[in-house]
PDB file with SEQRES, HELIX, SHEET and CRYST1 records, atoms N, CA, C and O in Angstrom:
SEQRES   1 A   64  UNK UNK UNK UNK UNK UNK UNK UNK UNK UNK UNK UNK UNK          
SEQRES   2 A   64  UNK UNK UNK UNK UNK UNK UNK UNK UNK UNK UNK UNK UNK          
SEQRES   3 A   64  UNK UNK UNK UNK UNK UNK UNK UNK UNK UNK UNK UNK UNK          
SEQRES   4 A   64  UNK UNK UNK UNK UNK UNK UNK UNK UNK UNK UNK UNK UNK          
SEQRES   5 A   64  UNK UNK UNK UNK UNK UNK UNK UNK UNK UNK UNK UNK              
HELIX    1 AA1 UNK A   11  UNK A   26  1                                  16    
HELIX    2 AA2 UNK A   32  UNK A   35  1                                   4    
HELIX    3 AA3 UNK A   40  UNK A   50  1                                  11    
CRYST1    1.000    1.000    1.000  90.00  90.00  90.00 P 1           1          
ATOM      1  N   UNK A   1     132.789 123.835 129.869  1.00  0.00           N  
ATOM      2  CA  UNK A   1     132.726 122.787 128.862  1.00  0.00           C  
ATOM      3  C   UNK A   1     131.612 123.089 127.865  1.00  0.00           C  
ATOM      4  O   UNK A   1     130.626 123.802 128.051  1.00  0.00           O  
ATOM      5  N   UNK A   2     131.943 122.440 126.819  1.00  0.00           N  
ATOM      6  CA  UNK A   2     130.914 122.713 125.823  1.00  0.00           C  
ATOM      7  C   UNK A   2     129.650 121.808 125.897  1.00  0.00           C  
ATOM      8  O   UNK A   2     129.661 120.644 126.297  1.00  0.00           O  
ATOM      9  N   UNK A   3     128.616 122.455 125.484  1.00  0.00           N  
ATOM     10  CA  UNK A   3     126.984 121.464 125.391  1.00  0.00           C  
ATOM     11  C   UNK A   3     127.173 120.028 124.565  1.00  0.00           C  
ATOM     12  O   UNK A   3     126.790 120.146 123.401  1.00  0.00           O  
ATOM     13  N   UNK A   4     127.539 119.059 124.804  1.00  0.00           N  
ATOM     14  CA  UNK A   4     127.036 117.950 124.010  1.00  0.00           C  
ATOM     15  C   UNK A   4     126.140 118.296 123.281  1.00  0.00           C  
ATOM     16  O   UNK A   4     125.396 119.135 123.789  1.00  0.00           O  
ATOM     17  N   UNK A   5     125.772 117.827 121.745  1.00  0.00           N  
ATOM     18  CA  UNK A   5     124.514 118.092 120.706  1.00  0.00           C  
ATOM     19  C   UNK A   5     124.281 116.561 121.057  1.00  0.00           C  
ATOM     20  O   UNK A   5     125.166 115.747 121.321  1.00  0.00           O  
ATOM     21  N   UNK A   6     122.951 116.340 121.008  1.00  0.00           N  
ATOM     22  CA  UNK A   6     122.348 115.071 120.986  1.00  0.00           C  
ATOM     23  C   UNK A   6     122.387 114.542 119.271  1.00  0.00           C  
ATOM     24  O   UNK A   6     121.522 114.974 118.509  1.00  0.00           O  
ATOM     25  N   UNK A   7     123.356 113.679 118.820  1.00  0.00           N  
ATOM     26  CA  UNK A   7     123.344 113.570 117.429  1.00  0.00           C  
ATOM     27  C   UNK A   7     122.573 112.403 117.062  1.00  0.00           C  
ATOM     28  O   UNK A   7     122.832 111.829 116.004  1.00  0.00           O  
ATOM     29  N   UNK A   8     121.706 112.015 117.781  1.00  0.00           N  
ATOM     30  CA  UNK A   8     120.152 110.484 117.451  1.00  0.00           C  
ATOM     31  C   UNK A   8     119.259 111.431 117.151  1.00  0.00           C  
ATOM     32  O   UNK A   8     119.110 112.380 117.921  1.00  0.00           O  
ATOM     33  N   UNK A   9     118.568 111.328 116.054  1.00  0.00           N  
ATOM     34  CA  UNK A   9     117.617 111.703 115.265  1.00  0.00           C  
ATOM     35  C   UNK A   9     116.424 111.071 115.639  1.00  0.00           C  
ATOM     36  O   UNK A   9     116.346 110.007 116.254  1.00  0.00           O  
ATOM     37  N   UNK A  10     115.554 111.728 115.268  1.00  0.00           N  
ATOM     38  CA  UNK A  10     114.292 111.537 116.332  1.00  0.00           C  
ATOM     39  C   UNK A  10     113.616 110.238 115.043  1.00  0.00           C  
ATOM     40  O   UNK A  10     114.215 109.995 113.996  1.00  0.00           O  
ATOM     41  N   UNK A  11     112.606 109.724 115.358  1.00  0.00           N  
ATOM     42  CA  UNK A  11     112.234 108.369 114.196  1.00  0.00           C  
ATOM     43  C   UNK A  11     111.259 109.511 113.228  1.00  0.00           C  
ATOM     44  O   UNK A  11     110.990 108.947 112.168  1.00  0.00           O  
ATOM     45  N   UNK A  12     110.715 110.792 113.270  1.00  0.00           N  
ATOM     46  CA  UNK A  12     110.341 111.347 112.162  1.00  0.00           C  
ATOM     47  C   UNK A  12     111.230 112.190 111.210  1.00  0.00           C  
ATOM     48  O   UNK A  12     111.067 112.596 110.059  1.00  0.00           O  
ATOM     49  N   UNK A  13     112.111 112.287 112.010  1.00  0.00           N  
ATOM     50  CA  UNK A  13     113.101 112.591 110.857  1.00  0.00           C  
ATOM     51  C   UNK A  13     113.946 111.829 110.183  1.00  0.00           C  
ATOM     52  O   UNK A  13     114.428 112.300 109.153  1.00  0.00           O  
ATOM     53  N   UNK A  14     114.271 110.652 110.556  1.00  0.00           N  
ATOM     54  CA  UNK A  14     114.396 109.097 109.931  1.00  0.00           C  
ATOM     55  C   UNK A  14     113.171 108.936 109.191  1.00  0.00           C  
ATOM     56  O   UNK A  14     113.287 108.723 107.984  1.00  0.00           O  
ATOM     57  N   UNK A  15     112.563 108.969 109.456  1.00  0.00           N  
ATOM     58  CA  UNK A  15     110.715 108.729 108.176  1.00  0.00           C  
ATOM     59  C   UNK A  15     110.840 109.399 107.389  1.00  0.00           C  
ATOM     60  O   UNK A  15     110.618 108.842 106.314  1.00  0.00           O  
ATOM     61  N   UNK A  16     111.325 111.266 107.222  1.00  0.00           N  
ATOM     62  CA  UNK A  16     111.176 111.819 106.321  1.00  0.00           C  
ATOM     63  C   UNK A  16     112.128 111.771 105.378  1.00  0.00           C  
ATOM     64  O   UNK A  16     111.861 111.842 104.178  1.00  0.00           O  
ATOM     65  N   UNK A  17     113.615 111.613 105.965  1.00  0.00           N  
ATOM     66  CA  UNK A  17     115.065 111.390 105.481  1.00  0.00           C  
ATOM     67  C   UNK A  17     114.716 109.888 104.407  1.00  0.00           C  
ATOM     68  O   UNK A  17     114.905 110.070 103.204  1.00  0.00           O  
ATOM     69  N   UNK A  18     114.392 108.946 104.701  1.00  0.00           N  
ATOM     70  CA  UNK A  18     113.848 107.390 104.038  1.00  0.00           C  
ATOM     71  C   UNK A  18     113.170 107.941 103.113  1.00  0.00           C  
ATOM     72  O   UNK A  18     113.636 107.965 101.974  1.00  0.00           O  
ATOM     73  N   UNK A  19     111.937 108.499 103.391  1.00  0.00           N  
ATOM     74  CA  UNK A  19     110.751 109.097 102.306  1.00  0.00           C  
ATOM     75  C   UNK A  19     111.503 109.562 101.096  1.00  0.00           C  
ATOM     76  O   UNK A  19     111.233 109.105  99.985  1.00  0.00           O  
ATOM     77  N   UNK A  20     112.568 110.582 101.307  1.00  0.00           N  
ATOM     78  CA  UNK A  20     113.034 111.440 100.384  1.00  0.00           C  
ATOM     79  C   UNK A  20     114.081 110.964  99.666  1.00  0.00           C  
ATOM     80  O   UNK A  20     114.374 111.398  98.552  1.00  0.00           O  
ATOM     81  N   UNK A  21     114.957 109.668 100.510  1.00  0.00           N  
ATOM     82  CA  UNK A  21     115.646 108.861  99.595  1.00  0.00           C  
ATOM     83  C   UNK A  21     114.961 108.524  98.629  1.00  0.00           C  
ATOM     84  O   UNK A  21     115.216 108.900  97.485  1.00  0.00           O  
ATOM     85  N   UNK A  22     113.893 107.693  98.962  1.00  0.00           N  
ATOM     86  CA  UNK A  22     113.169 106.558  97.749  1.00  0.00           C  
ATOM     87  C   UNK A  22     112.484 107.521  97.063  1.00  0.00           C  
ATOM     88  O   UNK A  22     112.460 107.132  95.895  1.00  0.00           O  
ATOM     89  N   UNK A  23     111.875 108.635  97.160  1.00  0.00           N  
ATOM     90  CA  UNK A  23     111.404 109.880  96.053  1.00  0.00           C  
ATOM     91  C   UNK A  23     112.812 109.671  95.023  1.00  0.00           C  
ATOM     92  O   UNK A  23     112.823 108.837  94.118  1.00  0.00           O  
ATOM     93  N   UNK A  24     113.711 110.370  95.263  1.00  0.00           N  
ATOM     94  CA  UNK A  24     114.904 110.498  94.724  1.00  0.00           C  
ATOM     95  C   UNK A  24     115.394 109.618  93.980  1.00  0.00           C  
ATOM     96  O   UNK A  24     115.546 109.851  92.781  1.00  0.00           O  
ATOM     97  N   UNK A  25     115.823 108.156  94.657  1.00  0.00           N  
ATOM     98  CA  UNK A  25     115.959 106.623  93.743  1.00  0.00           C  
ATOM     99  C   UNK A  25     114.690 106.332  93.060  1.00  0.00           C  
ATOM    100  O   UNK A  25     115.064 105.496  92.238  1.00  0.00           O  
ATOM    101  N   UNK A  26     113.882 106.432  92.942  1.00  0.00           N  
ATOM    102  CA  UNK A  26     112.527 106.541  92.021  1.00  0.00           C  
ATOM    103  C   UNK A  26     112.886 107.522  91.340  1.00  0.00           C  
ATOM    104  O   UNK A  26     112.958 106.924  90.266  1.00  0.00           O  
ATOM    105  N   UNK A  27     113.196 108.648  91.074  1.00  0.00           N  
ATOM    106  CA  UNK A  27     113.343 109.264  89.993  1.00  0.00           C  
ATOM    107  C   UNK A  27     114.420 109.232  88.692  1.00  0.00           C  
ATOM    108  O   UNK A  27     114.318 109.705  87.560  1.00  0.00           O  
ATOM    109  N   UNK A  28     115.479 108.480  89.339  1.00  0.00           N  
ATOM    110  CA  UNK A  28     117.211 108.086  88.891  1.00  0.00           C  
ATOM    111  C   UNK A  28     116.384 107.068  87.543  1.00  0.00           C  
ATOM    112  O   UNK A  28     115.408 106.318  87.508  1.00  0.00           O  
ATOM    113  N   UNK A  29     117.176 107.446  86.774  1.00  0.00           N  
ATOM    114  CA  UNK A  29     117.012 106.738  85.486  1.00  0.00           C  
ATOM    115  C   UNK A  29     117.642 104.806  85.880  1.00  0.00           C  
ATOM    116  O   UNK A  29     118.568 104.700  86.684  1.00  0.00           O  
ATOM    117  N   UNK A  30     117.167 103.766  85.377  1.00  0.00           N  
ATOM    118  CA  UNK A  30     117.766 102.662  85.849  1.00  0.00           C  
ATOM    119  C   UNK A  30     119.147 102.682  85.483  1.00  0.00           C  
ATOM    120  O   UNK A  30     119.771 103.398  84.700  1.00  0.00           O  
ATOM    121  N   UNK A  31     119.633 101.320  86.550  1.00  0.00           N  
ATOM    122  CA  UNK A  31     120.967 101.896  86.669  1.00  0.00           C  
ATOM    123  C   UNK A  31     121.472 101.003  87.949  1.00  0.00           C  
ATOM    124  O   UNK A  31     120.872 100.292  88.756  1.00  0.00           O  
ATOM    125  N   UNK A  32     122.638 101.306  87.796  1.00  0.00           N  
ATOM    126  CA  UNK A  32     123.470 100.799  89.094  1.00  0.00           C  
ATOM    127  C   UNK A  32     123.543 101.776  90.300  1.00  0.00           C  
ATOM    128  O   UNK A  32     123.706 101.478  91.483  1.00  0.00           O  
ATOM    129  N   UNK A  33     123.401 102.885  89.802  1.00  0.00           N  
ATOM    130  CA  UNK A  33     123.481 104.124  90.863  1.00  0.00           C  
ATOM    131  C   UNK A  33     121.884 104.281  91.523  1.00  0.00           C  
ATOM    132  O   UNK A  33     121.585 104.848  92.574  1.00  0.00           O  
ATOM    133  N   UNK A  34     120.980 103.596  90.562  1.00  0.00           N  
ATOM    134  CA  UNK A  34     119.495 103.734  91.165  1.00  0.00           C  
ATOM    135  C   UNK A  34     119.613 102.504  91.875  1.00  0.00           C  
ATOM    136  O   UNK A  34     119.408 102.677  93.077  1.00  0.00           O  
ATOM    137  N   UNK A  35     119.844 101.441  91.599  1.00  0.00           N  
ATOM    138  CA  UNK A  35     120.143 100.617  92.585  1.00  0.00           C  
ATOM    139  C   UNK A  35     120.933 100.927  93.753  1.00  0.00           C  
ATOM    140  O   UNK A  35     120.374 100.868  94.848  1.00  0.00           O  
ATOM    141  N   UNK A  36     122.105 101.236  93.684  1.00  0.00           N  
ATOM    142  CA  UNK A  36     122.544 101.647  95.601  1.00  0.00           C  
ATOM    143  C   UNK A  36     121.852 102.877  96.050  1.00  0.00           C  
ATOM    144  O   UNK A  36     121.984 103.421  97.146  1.00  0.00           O  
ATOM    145  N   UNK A  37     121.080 103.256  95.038  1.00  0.00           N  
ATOM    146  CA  UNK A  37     120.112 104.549  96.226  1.00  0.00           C  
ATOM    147  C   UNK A  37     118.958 104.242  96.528  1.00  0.00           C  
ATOM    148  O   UNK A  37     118.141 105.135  96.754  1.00  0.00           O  
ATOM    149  N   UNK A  38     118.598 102.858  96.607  1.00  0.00           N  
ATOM    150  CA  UNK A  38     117.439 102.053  96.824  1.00  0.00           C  
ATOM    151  C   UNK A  38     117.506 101.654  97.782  1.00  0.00           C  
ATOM    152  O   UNK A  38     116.777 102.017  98.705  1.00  0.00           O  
ATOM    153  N   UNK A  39     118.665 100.521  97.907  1.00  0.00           N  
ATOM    154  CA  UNK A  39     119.432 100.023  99.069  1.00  0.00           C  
ATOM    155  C   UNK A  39     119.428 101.259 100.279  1.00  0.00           C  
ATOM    156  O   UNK A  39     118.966 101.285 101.420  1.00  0.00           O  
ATOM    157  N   UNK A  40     119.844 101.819  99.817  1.00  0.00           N  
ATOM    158  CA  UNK A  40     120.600 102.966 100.919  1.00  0.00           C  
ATOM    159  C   UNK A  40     119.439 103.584 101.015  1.00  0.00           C  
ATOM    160  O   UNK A  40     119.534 104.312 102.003  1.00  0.00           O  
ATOM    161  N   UNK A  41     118.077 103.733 100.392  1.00  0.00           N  
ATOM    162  CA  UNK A  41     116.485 103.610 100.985  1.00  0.00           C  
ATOM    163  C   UNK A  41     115.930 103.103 101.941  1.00  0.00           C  
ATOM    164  O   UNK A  41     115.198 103.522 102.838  1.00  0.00           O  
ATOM    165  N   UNK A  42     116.686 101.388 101.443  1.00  0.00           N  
ATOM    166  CA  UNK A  42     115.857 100.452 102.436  1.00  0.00           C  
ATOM    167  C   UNK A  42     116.676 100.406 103.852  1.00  0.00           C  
ATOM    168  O   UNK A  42     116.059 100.218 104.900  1.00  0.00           O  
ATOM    169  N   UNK A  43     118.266 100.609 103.832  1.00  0.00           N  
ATOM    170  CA  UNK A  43     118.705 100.923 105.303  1.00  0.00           C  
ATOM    171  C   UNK A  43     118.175 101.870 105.911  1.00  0.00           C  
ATOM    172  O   UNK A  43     117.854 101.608 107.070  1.00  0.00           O  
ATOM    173  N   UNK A  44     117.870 103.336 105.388  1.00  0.00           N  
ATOM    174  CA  UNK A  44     116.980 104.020 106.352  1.00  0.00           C  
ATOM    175  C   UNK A  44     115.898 103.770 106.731  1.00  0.00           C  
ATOM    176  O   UNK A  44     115.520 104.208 107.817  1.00  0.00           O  
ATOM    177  N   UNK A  45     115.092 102.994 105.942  1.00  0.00           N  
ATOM    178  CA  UNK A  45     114.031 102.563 106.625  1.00  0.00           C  
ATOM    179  C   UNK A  45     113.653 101.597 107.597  1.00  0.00           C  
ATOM    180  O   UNK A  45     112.642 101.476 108.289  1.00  0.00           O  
ATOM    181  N   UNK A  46     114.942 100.785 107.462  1.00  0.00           N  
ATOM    182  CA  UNK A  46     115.276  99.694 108.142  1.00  0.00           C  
ATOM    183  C   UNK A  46     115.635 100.085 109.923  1.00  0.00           C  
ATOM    184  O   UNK A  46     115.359  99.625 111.031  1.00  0.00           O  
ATOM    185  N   UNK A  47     116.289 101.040 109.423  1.00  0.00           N  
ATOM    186  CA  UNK A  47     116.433 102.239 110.792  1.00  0.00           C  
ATOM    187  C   UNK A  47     115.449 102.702 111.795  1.00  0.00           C  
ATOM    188  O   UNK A  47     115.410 102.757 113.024  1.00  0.00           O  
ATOM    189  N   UNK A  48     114.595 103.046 110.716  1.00  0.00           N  
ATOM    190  CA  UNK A  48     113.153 103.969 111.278  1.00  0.00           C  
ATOM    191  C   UNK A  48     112.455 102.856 111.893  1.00  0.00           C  
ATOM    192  O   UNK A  48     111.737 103.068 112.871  1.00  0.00           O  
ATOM    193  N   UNK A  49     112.659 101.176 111.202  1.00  0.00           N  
ATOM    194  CA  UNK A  49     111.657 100.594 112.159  1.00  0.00           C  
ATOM    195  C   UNK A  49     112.452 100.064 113.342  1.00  0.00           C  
ATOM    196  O   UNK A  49     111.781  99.815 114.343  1.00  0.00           O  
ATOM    197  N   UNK A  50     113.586  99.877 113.398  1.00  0.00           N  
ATOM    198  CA  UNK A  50     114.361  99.564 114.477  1.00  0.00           C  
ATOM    199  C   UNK A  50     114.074 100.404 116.127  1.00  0.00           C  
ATOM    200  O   UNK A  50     114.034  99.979 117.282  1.00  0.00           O  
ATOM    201  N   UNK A  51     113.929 101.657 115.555  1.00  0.00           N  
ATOM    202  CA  UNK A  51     113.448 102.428 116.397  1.00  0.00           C  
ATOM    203  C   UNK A  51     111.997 102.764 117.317  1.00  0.00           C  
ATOM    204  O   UNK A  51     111.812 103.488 118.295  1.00  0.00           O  
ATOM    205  N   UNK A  52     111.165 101.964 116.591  1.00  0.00           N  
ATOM    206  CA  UNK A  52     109.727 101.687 116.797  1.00  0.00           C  
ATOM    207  C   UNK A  52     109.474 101.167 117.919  1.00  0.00           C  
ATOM    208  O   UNK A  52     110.418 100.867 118.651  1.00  0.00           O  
ATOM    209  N   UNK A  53     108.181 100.942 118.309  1.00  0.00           N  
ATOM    210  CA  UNK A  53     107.599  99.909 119.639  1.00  0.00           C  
ATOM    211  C   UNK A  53     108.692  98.576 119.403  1.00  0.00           C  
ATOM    212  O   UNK A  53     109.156  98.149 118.346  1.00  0.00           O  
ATOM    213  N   UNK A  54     108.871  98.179 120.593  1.00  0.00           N  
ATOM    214  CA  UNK A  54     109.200  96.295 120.420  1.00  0.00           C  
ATOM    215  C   UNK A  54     108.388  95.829 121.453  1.00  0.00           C  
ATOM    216  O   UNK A  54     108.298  96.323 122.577  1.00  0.00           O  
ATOM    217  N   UNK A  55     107.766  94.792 120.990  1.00  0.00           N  
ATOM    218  CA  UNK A  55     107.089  94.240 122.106  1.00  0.00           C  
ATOM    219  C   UNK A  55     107.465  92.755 122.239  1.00  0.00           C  
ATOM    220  O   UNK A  55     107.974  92.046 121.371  1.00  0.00           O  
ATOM    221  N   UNK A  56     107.153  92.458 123.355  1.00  0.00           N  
ATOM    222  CA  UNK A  56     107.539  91.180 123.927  1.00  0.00           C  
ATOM    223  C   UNK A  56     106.806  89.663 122.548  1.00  0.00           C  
ATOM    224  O   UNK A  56     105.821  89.556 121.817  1.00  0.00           O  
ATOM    225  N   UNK A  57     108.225  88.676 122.938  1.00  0.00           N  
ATOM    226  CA  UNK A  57     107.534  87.525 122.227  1.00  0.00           C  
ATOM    227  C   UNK A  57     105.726  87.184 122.419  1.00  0.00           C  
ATOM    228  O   UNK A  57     105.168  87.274 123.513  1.00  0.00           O  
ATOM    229  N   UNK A  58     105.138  86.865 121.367  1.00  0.00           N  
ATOM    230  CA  UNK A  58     103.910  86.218 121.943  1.00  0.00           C  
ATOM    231  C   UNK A  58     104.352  85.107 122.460  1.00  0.00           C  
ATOM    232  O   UNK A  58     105.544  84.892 122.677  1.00  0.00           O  
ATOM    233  N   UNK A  59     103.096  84.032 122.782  1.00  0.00           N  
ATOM    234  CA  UNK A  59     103.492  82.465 123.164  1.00  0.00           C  
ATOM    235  C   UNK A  59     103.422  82.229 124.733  1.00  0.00           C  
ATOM    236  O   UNK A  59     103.183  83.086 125.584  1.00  0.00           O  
ATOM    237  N   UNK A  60     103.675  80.922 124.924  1.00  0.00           N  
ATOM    238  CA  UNK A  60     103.768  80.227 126.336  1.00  0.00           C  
ATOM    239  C   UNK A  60     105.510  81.296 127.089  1.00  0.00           C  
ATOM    240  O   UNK A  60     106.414  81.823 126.442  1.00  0.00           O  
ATOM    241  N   UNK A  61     105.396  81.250 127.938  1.00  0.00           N  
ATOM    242  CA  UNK A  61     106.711  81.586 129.070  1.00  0.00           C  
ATOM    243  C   UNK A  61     107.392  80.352 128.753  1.00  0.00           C  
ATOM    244  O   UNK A  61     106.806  79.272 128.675  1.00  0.00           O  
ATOM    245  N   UNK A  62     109.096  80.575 128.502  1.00  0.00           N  
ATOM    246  CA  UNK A  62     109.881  79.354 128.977  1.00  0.00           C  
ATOM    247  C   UNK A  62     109.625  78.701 129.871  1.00  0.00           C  
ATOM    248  O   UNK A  62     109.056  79.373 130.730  1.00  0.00           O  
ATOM    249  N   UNK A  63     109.755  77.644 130.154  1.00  0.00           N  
ATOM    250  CA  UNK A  63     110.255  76.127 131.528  1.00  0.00           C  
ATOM    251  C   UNK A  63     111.117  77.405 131.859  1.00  0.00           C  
ATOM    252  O   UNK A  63     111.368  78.413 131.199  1.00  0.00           O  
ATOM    253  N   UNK A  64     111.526  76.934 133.298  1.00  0.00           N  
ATOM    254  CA  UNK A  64     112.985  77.280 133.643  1.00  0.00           C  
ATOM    255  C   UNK A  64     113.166  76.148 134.519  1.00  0.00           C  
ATOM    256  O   UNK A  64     114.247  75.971 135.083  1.00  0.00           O  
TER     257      UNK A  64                                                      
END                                                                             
């Protein structure tokens, strides 16, 4: 059988992939096309933090 490729990207290459969007949509003359490459900025980045620490609620413990 063949090797599975692990196709999840590690969160620095999501950081750098984001980085280089918004370089790129920052450079686009205004526009509608600089607008969805902004967007499509902020989903990768939106990505990169998804992937981050999560830590537990602060606060009191529920009743149960």
């Amino acid at each position: 059988m063949e090797g599975k490729k692990d196709e999840t990207k590690s969160q620095q290459d999501l950081q750098m992939e984001a980085l280089a969007a918004l370089e790129q949509a920052r450079a686009m003359p205004h526009g509608p096309a600089r607008s969805e490459a902004l967007k499509r900025a902020g989903l990768l980045q939106m990505a990169v933090d998804t992937q981050g620490l999560q830590f537990a609620k602060r606060g009191r413990p529920r009743k149960t």
